[in-house]
C-alpha positions, -999 to 999 in steps of 0.1 A, spaced: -168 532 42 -160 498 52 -135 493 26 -118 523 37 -118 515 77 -119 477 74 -87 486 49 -100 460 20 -98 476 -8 -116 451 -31 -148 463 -12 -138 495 -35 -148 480 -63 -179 465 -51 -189 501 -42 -176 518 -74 -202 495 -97 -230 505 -69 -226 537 -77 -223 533 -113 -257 515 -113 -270 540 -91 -264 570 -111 -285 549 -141 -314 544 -112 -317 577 -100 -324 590 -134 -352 564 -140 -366 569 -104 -363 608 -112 -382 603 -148 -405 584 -136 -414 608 -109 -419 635 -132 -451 616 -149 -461 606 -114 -460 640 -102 -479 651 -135 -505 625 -130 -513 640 -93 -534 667 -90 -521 686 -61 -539 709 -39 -525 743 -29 -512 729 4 -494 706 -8 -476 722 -38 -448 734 -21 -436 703 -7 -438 682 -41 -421 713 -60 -392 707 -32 -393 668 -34 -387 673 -73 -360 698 -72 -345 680 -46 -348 650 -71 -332 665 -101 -303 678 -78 -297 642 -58 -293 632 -97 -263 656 -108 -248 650 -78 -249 617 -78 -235 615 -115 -205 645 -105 -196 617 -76 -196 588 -98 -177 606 -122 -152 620 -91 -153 577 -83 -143 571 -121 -112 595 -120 -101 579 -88 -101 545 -98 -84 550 -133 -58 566 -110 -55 542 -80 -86 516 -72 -66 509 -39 -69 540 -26 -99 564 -20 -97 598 -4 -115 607 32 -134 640 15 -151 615 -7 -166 597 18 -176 629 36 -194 636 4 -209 596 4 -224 607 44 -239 644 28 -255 625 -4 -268 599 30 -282 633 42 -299 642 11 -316 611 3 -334 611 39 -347 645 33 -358 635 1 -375 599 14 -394 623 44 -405 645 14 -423 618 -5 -434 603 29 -451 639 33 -467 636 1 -481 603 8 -487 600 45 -501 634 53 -508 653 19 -526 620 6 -514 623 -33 -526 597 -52 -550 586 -29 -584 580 -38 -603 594 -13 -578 624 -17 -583 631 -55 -619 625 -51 -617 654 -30 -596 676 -52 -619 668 -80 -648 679 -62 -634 713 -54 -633 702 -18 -595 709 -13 -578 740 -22 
């Protein structure tokens, strides 16, 4: 986005190698979500919102990868120039990304996962 309005196009580059590296991390973060998720022992309350913050997970990852690959097709074509819908795309991935932060704020901050007082709780049949 600053490349684009501040019209220096070498910031394009910069950005196209963040998102390259950021496809790679998503995946990680996403795997290693997965065992975290599997380690947790939910309750019935909170279920929904981690079956939410995983899908959403899995989906920030294709997308992510269809942009970067999008980003890879327009740079082999022009690096100098990059096309207004994909940065309408960069502020909806933006969007995504904050739901998905609130979700695992959710499952921290008010469901308690992985707390100890929390799975104590569940382990004692306390919390349903």
């Amino acid at each position: 986005v600053i490349g684009y309005f501040g019209k220096n196009p070498r910031l394009y580059e910069v950005g196209w190698w963040n998102l390259a590296f950021a496809t790679v991390s998503i995946f990680i973060a996403v795997i290693f979500g997965q065992i975290e998720a599997g380690l947790a022992e939910p309750y019935t309350a909170a279920e929904p919102t981690l079956n939410l913050h995983t899908l959403l997970g899995w989906s920030l990852s294709g997308v992510i990868a269809a942009v970067t690959a999008w980003r890879y097709i327009l740079r082999s074509r022009d690096p100098r120039t990059l096309p207004l819908p994909f940065l309408g795309i960069g502020v909806g991935l933006v969007g995504l990304v904050l739901i998905q932060v609130y979700l695992g704020d959710l499952l921290v901050w008010v469901y308690g996962l992985h707390t100890v007082e929390v799975v104590e709780a569940t382990r004692e049949g306390l919390l349903q």
